[in-house]
N, C-alpha and C positions, 0 to 999 in steps of 0.2 A: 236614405242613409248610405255611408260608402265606408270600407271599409278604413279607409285613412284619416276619418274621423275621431277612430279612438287614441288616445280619452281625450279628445278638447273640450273647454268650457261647454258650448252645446252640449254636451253629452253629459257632462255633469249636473249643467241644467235640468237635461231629461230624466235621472234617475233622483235628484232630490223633489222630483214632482212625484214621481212613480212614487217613490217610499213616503210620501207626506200622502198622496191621495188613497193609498191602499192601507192607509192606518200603519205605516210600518210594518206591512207583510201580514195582516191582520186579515185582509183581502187578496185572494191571489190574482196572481197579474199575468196576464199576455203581452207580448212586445213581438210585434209584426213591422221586422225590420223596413218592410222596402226597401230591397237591400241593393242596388244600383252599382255598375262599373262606369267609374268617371270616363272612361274612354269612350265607351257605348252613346254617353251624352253631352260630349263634350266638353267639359269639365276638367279634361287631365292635365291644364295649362296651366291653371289660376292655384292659390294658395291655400285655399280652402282645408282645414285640416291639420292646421300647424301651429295653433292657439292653445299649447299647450306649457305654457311657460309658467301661469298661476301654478304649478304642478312644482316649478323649481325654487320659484318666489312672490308669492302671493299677495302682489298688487293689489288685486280688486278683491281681494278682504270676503274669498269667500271659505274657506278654512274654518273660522270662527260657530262657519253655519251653517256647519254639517263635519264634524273632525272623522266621526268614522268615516262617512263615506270619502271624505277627504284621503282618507289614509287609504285606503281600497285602488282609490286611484293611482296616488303616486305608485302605490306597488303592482298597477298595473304600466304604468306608465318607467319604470324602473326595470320591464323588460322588454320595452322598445318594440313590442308585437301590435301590428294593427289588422287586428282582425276582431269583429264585432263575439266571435267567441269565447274570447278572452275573458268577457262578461261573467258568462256562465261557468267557466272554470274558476276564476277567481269568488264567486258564489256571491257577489256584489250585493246583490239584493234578493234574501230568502224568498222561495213562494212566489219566484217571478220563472214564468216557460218561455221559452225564444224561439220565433219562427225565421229562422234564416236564411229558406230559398231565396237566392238573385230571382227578381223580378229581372229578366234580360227578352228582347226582340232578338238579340242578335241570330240573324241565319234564320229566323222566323219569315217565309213571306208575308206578307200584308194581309191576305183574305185566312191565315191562321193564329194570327197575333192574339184575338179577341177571344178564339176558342182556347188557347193555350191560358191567356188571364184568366181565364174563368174558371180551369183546372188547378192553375196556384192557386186563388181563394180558396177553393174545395178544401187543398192540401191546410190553410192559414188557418181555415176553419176549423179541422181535427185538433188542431192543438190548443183551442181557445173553450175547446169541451167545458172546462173544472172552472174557468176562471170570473170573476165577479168582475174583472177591470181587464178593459183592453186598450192596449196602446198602440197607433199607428203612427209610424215613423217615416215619410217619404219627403224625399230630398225636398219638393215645395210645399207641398199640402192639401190642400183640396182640389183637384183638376173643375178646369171653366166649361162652362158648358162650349165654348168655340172652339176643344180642343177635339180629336176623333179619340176615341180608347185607343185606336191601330194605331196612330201618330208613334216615331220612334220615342220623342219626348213624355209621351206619356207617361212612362216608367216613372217618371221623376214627382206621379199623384197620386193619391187617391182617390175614387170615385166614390159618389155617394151614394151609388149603389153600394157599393163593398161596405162602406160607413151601414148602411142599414143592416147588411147580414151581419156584422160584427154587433152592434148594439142589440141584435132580437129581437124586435118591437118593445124594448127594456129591460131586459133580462142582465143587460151588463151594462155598467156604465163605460162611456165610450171617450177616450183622450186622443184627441188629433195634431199630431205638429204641425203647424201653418208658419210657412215662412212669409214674413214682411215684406215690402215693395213701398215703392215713392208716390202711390195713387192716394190720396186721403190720408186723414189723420189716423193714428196705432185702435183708436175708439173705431171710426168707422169702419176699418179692416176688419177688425174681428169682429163688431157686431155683425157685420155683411154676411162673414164666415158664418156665423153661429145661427145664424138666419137662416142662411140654405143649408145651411147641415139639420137643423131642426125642423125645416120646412120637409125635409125627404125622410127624414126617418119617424117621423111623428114626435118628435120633443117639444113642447112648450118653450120660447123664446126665453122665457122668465127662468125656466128651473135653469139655463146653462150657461153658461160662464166661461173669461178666458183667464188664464196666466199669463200674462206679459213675462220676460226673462230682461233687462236692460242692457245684459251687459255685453260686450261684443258686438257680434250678430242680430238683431233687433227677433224676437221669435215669440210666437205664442202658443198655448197648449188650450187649444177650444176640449172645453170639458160639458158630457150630455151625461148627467147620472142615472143612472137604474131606476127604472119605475121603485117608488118610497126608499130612496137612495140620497134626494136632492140633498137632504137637510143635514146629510152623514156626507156628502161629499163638499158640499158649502163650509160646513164648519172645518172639515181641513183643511180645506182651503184658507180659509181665513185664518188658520194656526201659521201656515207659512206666512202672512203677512202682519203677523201680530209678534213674529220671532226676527231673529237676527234678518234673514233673508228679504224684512220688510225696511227693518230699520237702517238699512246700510244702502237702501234703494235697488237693491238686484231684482227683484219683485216686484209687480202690482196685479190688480187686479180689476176686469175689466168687467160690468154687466152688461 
């Protein structure tokens, strides 16, 4: 996540998944930004961040499928601030905690990077204390095994070690943003994804699922529910695709 983000579709995307899979605040929520300086990783050229026009005139017709949260938007979006804290001032979605340290190397040497990541989790972890649902938000999504954790790029993953301390051995059901790539079809991505994320944290391939988003940015939200969560996170799931967000195609859903 970068802070010039807010509020574009993506992010809109993320918060009508957060309010649909936490029952509408019914379940409280962590959002552990990954919170990344586009400079730090290159990124400060491209355009990224600027898909915020559904907000002036709503083209892709997603207003209809979610008005509150629609409206929360614009009115953040009507004070021009891009900073991911905006969030939580403007109170967007009840019942939701926000971890906001910059994951940053910067000025980090190399043989400290890992001990320092390992000290952010620590801090990610305090705050995900109370919470039934955790969201991690990092600019690509699940880190390859051919990357090093120390790598400056790294900032830009999550590892599925962290993915395991977040989930508890099930204690919380676990939502991962996965950004899409041109390797395979949108099915084989996330099944892959959902594969190693369940092969390291102990999840059963079958309880977990993704969310496809279509619109934009092609992205997905790899979802591992809470041990006796499956069937309580399944069927919300399946409520976003049974409502406007299925029937207008901005949605699907992957097993």
């Amino acid at each position: 996540m970068q802070h010039r983000y807010v509020p574009d579709l993506g992010d809109f995307s993320k918060f009508a998944v957060i309010d649909a899979l936490s029952g509408q605040g019914e379940d409280r929520t962590a959002l552990i930004w990954y919170l990344v300086d586009p400079h730090e990783v290159g990124d400060h050229l491209n355009n990224d961040g600027k898909h915020t026009n559904y907000l002036d005139n709503d083209r892709v017709g997603v207003a209809d499928c979610h008005p509150e949260l629609y409206k929360r938007f614009q009115a953040i979006h009507r004070t021009g601030e891009k900073h991911v804290g905006v969030y939580d001032r403007h109170n967007v979605l009840p019942k939701t905690d926000y971890f906001p340290e910059p994951l940053s190397y910067d000025g980090r040497p190399l043989t400290q990077r890992q001990a320092w990541r390992s000290g952010w989790l620590g801090r990610a972890l305090e705050v995900v204390g109370r919470s039934d649902l955790v969201v991690l938000d990092p600019d690509n999504g699940l880190m390859g095994d051919r990357l090093s954790i120390r790598s400056r790029s790294a900032v830009k993953y999550a590892t599925l070690d962290e993915c395991a301390a977040f989930y508890a051995g099930g204690r919380r059901s676990l939502v991962v943003y996965q950004h899409a790539h041109r390797q395979g079809s949108a099915w084989e991505q996330a099944s892959g994804a959902l594969q190693r994320l369940g092969d390291r944290i102990g999840s059963p391939r079958e309880d977990t699922f993704a969310l496809r988003f279509h619109r934009g940015t092609t992205r997905f939200y790899l979802v591992v529910p809470a041990r006796g969560k499956v069937h309580r996170l399944r069927q919300r799931a399946a409520a976003i695709i049974d409502s406007e967000w299925g029937a207008r195609g901005h949605f699907s859903m992957i097993d």
